[in-house]
Backbone as CSV, one residue per row, in Angstrom:
resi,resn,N_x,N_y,N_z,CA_x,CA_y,CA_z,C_x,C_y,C_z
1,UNK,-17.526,1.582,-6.129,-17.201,2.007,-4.788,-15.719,2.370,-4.728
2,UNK,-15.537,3.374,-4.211,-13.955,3.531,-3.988,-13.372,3.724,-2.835
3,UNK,-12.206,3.241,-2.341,-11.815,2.797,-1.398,-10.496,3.612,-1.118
4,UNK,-10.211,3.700,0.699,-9.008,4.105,0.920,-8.189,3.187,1.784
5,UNK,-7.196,3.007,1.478,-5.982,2.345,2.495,-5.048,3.451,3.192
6,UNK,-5.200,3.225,4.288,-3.609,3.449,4.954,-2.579,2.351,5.587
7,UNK,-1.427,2.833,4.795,-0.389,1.349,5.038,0.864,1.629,5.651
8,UNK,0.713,1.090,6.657,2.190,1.221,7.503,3.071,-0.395,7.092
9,UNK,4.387,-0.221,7.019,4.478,-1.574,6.705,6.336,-2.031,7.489
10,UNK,6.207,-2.826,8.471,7.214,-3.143,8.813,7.885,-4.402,8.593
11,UNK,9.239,-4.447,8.000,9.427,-5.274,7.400,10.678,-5.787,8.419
12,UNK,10.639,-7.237,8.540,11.403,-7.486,9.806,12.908,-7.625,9.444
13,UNK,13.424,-6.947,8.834,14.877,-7.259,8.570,15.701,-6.029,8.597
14,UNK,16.923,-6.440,9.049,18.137,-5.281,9.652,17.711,-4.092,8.589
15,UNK,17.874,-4.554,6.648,17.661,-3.503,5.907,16.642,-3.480,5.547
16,UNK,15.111,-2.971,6.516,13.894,-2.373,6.116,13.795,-1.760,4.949
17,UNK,14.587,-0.400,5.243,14.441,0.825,4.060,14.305,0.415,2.924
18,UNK,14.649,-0.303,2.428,14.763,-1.085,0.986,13.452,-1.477,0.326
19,UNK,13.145,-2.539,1.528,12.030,-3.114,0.917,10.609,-2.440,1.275
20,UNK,10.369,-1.086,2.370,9.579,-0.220,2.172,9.338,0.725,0.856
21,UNK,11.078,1.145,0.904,10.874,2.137,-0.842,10.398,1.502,-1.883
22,UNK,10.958,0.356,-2.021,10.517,-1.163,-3.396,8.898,-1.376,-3.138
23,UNK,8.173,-1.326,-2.188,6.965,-2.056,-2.107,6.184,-0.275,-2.602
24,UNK,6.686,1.093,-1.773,5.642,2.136,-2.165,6.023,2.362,-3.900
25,UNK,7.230,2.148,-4.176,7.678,2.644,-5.858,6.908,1.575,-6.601
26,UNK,6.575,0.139,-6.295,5.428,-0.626,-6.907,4.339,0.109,-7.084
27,UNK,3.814,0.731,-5.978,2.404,1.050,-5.839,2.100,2.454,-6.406
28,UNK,3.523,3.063,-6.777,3.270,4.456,-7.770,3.249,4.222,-9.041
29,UNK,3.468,2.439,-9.774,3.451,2.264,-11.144,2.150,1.864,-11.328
30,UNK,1.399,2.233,-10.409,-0.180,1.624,-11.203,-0.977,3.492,-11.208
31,UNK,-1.297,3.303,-12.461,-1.923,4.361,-13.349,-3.064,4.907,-12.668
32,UNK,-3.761,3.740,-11.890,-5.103,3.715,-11.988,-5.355,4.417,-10.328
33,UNK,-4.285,4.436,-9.025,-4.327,4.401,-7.915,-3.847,5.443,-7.644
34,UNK,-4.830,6.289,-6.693,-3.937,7.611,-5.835,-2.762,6.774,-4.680
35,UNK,-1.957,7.572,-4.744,-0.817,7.299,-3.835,0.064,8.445,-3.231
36,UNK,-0.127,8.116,-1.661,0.353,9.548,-1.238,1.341,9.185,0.374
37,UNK,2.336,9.194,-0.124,3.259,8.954,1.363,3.348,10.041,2.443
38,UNK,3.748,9.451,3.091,3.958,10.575,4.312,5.151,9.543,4.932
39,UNK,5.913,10.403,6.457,6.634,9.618,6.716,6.794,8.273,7.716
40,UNK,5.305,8.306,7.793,5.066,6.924,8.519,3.914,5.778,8.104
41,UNK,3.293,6.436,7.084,2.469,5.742,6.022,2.192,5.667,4.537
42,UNK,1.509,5.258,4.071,1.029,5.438,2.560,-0.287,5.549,2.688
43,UNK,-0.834,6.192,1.449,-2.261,6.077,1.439,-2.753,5.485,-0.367
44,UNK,-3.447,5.013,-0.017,-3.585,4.642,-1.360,-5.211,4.286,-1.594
45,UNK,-5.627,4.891,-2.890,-7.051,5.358,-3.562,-7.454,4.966,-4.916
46,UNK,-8.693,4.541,-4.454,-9.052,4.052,-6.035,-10.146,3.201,-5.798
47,UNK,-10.777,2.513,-7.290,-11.677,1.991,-7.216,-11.767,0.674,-6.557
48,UNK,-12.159,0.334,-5.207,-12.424,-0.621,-4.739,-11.647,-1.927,-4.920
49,UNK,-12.304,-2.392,-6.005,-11.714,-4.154,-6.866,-10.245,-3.859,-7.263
50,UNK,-9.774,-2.549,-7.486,-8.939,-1.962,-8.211,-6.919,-1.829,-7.009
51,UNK,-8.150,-1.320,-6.133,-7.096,-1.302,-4.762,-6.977,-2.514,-4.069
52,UNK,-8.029,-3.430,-3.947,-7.633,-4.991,-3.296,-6.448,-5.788,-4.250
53,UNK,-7.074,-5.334,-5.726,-6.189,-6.357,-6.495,-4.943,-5.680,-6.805
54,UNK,-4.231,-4.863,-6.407,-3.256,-4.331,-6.225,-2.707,-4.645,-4.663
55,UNK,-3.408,-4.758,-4.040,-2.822,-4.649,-2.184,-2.120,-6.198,-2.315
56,UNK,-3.247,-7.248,-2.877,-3.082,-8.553,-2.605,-1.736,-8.765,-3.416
57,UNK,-1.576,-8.453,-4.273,-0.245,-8.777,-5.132,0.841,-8.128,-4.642
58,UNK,0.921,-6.965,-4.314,2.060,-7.101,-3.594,2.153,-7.033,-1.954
59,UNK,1.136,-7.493,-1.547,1.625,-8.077,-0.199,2.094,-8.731,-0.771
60,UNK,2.446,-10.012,-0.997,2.587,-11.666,-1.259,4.075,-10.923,-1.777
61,UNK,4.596,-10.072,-2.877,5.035,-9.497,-3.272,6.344,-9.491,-2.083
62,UNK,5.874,-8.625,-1.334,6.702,-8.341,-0.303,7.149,-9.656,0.916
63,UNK,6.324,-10.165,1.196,6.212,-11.428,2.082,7.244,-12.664,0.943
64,UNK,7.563,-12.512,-0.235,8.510,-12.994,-0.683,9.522,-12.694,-0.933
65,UNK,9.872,-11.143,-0.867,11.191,-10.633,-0.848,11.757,-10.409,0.458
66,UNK,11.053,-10.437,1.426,11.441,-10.080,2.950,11.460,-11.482,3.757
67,UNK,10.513,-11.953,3.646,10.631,-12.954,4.182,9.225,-13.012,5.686
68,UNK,9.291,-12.012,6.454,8.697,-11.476,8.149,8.052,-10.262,7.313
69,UNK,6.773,-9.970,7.671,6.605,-8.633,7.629,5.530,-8.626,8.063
70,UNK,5.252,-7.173,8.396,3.918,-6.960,8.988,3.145,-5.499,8.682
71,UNK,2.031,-5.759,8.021,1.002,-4.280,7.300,0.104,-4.220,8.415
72,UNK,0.696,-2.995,8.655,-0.838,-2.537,9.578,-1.354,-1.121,8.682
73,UNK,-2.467,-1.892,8.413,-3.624,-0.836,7.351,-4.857,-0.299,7.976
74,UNK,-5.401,0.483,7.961,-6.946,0.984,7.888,-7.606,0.959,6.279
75,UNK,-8.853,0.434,6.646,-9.413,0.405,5.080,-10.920,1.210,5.617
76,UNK,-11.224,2.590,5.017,-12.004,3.453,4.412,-12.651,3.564,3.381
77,UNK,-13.978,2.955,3.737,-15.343,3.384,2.281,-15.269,5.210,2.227
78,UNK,-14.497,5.288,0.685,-14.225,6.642,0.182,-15.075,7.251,-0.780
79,UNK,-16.075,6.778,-0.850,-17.215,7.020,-1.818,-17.350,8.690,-1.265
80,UNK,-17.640,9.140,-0.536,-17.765,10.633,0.010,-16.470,11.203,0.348
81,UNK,-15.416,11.036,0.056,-14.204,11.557,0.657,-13.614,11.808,-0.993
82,UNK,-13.168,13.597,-0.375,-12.406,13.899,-1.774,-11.042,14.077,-1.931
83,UNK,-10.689,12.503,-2.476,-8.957,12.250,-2.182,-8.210,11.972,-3.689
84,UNK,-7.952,12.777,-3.937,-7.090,12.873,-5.478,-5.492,13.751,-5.651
């Protein structure tokens, strides 16, 4: 099954910018995941098990370098959607 995220992600500290660029430049080192920014979200694609076990690690990821934060996502069954 393959899956889509959209990730908005606000991070509660004076210097956001930082730890937004650090959390999407994580999510462009995995091989396996479409990844596509825009300027108020990310999107990110791939196989199902593939995209949770990537989301979950660096949330936690981020929630330890920031400290406050908050993901507001949509999650999309992409099995029919042609996103590459």
């Amino acid at each position: 099954m393959k899956l889509a995220v959209e990730i908005t992600l606000y991070p509660l500290d004076n210097a956001y910018i930082g730890f937004i660029q650090d959390f999407i430049a994580r999510l462009n080192e995995e091989p396996d995941l479409y990844v596509n920014t825009t300027h108020t979200c990310t999107l990110v694609s791939g196989d199902y098990d593939q995209v949770m076990h990537v989301l979950h690690r660096e949330f936690k990821t981020t929630y330890q370098q920031v400290g406050q934060a908050a993901f507001v996502c949509k999650f999309l069954n992409a099995d029919n959607m042609d996103i590459s």
